[in-house]
C-alpha positions, 0 to 999 in steps of 0.5 A: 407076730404077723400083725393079726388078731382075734377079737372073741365077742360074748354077751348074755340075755340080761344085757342084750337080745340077738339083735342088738348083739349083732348090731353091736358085733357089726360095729367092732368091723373096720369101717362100720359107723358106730351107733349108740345103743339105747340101755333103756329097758321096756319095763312095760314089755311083760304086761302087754306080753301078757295081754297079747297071750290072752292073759295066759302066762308062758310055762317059761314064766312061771319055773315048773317044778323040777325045773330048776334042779333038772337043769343045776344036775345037768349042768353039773354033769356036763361039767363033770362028766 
């Protein structure tokens, strides 16, 4: 009608951290340079994450018990309710 848009941007964890979120965001503005992205997952990443903790693994590695049906029923009720 007026000659504007608007363009809405999404993506998830499994495919790109913040960073690389906002790199790519930057990119779709008029007149940024537009770089390729490495789609090259650091496999070795969790092991030396574990390494650099001691050994000790985070409680967000290991599901608590629970965990995982307090979140499904307080999706639910959010989605419902």
């Amino acid at each position: 009608p007026d000659g504007r848009f608007a363009l809405v941007v999404s993506a998830n964890h499994s495919l790109l951290d913040g960073h690389g979120f906002y790199r790519l965001h930057t990119m779709l503005s008029a007149g940024a340079a537009v770089e390729a992205l490495n789609p090259v997952r650091k496999q070795e990443l969790p092991t030396r994450i574990l390494q650099a903790s001691g050994g000790e693994e985070s409680a967000m590695a290991v599901c608590p018990p629970g965990f995982l049906a307090r979140f499904l029923f307080g999706q639910l009720r959010g989605a419902l309710f």
